[in-house]
N, C-alpha and C positions, 0 to 999 in steps of 0.2 A: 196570202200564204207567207209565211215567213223565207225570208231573202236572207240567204246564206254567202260569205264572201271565202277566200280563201282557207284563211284563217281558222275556219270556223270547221266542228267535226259533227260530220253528217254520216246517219245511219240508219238502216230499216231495222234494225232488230229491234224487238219490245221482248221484255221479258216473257220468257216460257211461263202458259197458264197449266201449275201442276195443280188448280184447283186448290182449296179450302181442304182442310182436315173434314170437315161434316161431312165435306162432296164426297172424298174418298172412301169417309167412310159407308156413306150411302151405297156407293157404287161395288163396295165388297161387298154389302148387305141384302144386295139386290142379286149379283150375282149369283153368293150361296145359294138364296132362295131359289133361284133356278135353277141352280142345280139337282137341290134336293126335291122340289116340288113339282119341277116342269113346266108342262101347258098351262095346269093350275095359276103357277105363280107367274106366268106370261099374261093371263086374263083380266089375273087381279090388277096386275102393274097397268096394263092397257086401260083399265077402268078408273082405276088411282090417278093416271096419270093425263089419260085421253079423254074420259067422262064418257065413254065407249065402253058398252058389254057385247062380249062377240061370244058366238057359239063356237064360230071356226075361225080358227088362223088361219089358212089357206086359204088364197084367193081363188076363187071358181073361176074354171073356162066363160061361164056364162057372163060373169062380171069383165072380164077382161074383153067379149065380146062387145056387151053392152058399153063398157068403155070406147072403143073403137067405132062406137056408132054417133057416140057423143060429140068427138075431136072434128072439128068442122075439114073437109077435106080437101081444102089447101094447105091447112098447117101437118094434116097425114102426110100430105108429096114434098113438103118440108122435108119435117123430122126423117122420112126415106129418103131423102137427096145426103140428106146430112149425114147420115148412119151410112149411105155407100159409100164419100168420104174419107168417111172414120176409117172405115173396114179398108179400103185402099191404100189409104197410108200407111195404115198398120200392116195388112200384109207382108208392105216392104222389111218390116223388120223380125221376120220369119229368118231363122238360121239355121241350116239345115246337121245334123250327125256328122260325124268325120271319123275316118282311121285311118294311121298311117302303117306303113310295114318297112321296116328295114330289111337292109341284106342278110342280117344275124335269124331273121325270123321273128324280131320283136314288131307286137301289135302292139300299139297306143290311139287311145282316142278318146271321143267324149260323144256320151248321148244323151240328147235334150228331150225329156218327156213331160208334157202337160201336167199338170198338178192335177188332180181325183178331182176337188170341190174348191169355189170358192163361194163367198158370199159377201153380196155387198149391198151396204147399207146404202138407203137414198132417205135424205131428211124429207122432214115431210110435216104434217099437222096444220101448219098455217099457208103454207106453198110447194109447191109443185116443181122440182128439178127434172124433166125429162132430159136434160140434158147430159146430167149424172149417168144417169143410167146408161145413155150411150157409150161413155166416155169410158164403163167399167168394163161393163158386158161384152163390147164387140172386141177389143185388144183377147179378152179372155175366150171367146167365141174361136179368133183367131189362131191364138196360142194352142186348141185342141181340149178345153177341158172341157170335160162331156157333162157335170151337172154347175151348174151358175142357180145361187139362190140369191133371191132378193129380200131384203123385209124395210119397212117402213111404216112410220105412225099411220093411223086413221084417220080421214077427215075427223074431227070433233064436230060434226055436225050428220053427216052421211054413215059413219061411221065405214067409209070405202077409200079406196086412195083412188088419187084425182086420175081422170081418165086420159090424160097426158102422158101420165111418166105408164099406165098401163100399156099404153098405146107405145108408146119407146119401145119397153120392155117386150113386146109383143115383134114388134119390129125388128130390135135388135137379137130375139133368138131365146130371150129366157122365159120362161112362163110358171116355175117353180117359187110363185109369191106370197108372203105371207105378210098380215097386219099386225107387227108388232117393233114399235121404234123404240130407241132410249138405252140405255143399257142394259135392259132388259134381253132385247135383242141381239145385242153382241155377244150376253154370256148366252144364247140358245145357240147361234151358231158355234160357236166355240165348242159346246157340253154337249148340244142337243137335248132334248127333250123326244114326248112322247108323237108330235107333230114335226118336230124338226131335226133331221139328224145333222149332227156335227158334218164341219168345211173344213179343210188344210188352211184357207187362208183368207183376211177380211178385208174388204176394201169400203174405200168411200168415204165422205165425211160427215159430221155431225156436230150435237155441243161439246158442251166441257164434259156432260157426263159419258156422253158417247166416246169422246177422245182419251176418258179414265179408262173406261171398260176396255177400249182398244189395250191400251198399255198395260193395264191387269192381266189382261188376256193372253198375253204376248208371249211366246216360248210355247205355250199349251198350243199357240196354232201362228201363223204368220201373219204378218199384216202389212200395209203399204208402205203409209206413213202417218205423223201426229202433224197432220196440216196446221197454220197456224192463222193468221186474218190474210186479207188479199195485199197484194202489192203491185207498185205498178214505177218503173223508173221510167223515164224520156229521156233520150240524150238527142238533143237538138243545134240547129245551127240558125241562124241569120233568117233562113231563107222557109223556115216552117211558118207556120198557119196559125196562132195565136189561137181562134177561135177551136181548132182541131185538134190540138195538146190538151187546152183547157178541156174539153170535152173528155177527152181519153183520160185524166186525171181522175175526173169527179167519176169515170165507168168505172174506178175502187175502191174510188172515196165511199160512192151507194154502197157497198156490199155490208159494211161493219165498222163501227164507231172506228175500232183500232186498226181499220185497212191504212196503208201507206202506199204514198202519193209524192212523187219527187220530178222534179225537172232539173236535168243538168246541163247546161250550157254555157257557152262563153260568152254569150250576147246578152248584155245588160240590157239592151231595149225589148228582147223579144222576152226577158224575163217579168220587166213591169208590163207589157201588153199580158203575158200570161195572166197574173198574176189578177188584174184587172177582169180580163176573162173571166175566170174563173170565180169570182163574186159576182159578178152579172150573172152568169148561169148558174149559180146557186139559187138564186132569188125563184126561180119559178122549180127547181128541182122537188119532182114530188115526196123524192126522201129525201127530203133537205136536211132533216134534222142530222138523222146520222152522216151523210155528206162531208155536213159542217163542223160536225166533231173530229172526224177523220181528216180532215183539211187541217183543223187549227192544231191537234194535239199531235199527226205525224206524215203532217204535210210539209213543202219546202222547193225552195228554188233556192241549187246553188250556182253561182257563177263562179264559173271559173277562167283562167286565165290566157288557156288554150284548147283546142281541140284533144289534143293530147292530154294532156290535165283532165277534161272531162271524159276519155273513154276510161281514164287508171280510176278516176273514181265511180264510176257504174262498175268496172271489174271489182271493187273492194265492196259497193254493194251488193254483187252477187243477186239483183233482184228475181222475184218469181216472175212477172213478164219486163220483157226490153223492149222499149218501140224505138227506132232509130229512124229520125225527124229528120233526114241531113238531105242536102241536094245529092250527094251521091251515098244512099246508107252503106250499097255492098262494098266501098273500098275500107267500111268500118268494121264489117262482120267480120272478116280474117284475125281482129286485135279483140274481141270479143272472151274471156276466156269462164265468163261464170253469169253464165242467166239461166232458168228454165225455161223461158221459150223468148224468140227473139224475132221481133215485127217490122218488117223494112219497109220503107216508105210511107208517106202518107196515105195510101189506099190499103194500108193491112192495120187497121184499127187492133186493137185488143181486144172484143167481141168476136170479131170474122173467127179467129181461135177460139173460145168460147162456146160458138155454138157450130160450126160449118163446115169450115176449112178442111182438118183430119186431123190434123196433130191434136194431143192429147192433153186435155186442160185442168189435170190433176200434175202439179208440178209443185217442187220444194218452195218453201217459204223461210222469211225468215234467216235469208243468206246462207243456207241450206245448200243451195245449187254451185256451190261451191264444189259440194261433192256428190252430188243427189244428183237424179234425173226425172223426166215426166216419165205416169206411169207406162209402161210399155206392156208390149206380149209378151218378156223374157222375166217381168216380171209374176205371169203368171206359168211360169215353166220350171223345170230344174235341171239340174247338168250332175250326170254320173261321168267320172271318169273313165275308161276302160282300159287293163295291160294283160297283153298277152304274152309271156316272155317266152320264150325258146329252149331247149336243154342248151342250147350254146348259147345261149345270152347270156343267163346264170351263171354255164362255168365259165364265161370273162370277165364276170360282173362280181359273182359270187363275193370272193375272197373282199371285194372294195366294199360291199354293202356290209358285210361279215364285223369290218373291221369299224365303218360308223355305227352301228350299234353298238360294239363295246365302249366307244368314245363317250355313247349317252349312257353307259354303263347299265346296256340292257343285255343281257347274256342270252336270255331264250329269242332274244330277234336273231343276234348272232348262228345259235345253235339250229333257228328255221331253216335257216341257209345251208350251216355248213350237212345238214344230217342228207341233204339234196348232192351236195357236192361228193361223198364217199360214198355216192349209188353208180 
């Protein structure tokens, strides 16, 4: 890995992939056509695309049954262990209506209602994310929205999606599934078609074209975010595990040529032991390839010259996970001010989040968390304000509002007021 010294300027960002003019162009082209054509032009695409001709979009109960029979049932007491997790953490971030009432008779408040639909893409074709699926559905389950769709490529072989992420999705509450991935599927949920009606809002991730269609889409209905490759920072001390870091590296190095991989520490020796590491366990990695690209093109070890020094530069990288490797990580979490999720000690790998734990493993990228968060339940909710003013709240208030409106030189806000005021 490349050995960074002080001097030297280290960062996760990679340029934003806005895709190729072609892609984009594709991706309106694709759209339109679903719009104006429908299921039709969802079959065509699934077939163009998938080498799959399906009768039906919609996944049958039978199939989702037959799924469930497949999934060997240890990794079923899994995936349930894991989803009541999910659903418990999330929970916690349930927030409840409020109103306040003054002595004047004014009511103020806010009320948080579930979003109607959303829908969320799980990738698919050549593997199986059931882990997606939890991670969308049950926050959303949580939050109160009564219909959750799912869509997803087809096996190209089965012509079925894999009976894992059925099995999730079965688990986690949604059963509304159709076989159609690609952007294809973004513009259905968005427009709807004759099998699928339109969602408020889309989650999940996908390719470049999935991640255009998101963005085309965007205003016509809501979306999460434009996730971008995996990252992964370390801030370590003296006293971590060489072989343990190296490992937790290369768990995002796997994911994508251009995942980033970074260790920050003061300790020169524990950087060349990494560093070291971490090409011994390449060597037998069965996605070495991609691995290895990810390591050399936006991988690094920098040293730094204190503890101090290393937590201001993990805060400037703002990473999507933070593992903190220290003998003591929690007296470091307090000065922590920008990660999407943050892994204290040696026994919370970046995995255990991933698939298990509860927190939520849809998180900003890309130094994003800067201002971003993982996705939550409030993310699937919305907040109305509420004001109830009083005849004597108005006429105290009256004359003050009266006179900011003329200020923005709006005369009929003015005249709403005053025509209340001479009753």
């Amino acid at each position: 890995m490349k050995m960074l010294k002080i001097d030297d300027q280290i960062s996760i960002k990679r340029s934003v992939d806005n895709g190729t003019e072609e892609q984009r162009a594709i991706v309106k082209n694709i759209i339109e056509s679903v719009r104006k054509n429908g299921d039709q032009a969802l079959k065509e695409y699934t077939e163009k695309f998938d080498g799959i001709s399906l009768d039906g979009l919609k996944v049958p109960l039978a199939e989702i049954e037959e799924a469930l029979s497949q999934v060997d049932g240890e990794i079923l007491e899994i995936i349930k262990e894991a989803a009541e997790n999910i659903r418990s953490f999330h929970e916690k971030q349930l927030r409840p209506s409020w109103m306040t009432t003054e002595e004047n008779g004014t009511v103020l408040g806010q009320k948080i209602t579930p979003l109607d639909s959303v829908g969320l893409y799980v990738p698919g074709g050549t593997a199986a994310y059931p882990s997606s699926v939890l991670m969308n559905v049950i926050p959303a389950k949580v939050a109160g929205v009564k219909r959750i769709v799912i869509t997803s490529p087809p096996d190209k072989k089965t012509g079925k999606l894999p009976p894992a992420v059925l099995a999730a999705a079965h688990i986690a509450g949604a059963e509304e599934i159709y076989k159609v991935g690609g952007a294809q599927a973004i513009a259905a949920l968005a427009y709807g078609t004759e099998s699928i009606r339109p969602v408020d809002k889309i989650t999940g991730p996908g390719n470049i074209y999935v991640a255009l269609a998101k963005r085309e889409v965007f205003g016509d209905v809501d979306i999460d975010m434009i996730a971008g490759p995996s990252e992964i920072a370390i801030l370590a001390d003296e006293k971590a595990q060489p072989d343990e870091a190296a490992a937790d590296l290369l768990s995002q190095a796997e994911h994508d040529p251009m995942a980033c991989a970074v260790l920050v520490t003061p300790s020169s020796a524990l950087a060349e032991a990494v560093s070291a590491e971490v090409e011994r366990q390449l060597a037998d990695l069965p996605r070495q390839e991609i691995a290895a690209q990810s390591i050399r093109n936006y991988g690094a070890i920098y040293v730094t010259e204190s503890m101090d020094e290393a937590v201001e530069t993990v805060n400037s990288l703002a990473p999507e996970h933070l593992e903190i490797l220290t003998e003591n990580p929690m007296e470091l979490l307090g000065r922590i001010r920008h990660a999407g999720a943050i892994f204290l000690g040696r026994f919370s790998p970046e995995p255990v989040g991933d698939y298990f734990a509860g927190p939520n493993h849809v998180l900003p990228t890309n130094g994003t968390a800067r201002f971003s968060s993982p996705l939550n339940v409030e993310d699937f909710q919305k907040k109305s304000s509420i004001l109830l003013y009083s005849e004597k709240a108005l006429k105290d208030n009256g004359e003050k509002i009266a006179a900011f409106a003329r200020l923005e030189g709006l005369e009929a806000h003015a005249r709403s007021i005053e025509t209340r005021l001479r009753k």
